[in-house]
C-alpha positions as CSV (number, residue, x, y, z in Angstrom):
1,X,99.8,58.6,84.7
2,X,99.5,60.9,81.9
3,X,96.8,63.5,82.1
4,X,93.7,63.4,80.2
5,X,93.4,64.6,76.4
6,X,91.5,67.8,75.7
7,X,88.0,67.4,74.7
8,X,87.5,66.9,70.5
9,X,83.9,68.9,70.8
10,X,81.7,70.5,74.2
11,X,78.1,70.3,74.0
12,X,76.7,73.2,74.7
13,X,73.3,73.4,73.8
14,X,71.9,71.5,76.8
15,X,71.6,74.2,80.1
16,X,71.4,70.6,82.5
17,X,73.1,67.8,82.5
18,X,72.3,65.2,80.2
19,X,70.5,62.0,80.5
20,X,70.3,60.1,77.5
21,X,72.7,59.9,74.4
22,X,72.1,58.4,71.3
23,X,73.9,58.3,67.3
24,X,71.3,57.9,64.6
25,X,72.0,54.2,62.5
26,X,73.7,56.6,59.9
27,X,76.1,58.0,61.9
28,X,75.3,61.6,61.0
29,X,73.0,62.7,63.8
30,X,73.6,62.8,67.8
31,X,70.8,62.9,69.4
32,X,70.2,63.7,73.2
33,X,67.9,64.4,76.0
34,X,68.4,66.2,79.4
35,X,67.2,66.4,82.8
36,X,64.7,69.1,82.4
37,X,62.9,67.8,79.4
38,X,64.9,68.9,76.1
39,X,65.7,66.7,73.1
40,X,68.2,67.9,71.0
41,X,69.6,66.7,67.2
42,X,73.1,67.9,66.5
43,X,74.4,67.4,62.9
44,X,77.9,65.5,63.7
45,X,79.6,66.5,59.9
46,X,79.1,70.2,61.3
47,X,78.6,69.7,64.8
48,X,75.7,72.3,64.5
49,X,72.8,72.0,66.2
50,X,69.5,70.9,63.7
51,X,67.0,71.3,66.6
52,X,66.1,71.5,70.2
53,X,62.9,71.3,71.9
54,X,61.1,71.1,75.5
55,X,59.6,67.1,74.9
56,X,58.8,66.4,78.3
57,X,58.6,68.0,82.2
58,X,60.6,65.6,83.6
59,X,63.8,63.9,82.7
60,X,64.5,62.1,79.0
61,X,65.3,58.6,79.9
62,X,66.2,57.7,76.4
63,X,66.4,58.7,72.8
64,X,66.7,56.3,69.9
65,X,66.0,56.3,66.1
66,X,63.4,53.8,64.8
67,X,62.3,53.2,61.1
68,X,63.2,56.8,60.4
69,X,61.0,58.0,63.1
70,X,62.6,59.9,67.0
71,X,61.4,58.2,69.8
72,X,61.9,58.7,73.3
């Protein structure tokens, strides 16, 4: 069996592991949420983080785009 390829891109602006992983209808934005709270927006032409924030206490379960609008 051949062995695996390299990785394309490593995430690192997430300190936990991550819990929820989501592209935006566009195809321009990833967005995720981690174990400890954070919801991040990375900008996928750059692969540059837009923003990250503390959105909960717990765990994100889920992040999705909706009529332009972040919910999670």
């Amino acid at each position: 069996m051949p062995a695996a390829p390299a990785p394309f891109h490593i995430l690192r602006n997430h300190s936990s592991p991550l819990s929820a992983l989501s592209i935006n209808p566009a195809n321009t934005l990833l967005y995720t949420g981690d174990q400890d709270g954070n919801v991040g927006i990375t900008d996928l032409s750059s692969r540059r983080v837009v923003r990250l924030w503390k959105a909960h206490n717990e765990s994100v379960l889920s992040v999705e785009e909706w009529n332009g609008y972040l919910i999670r």
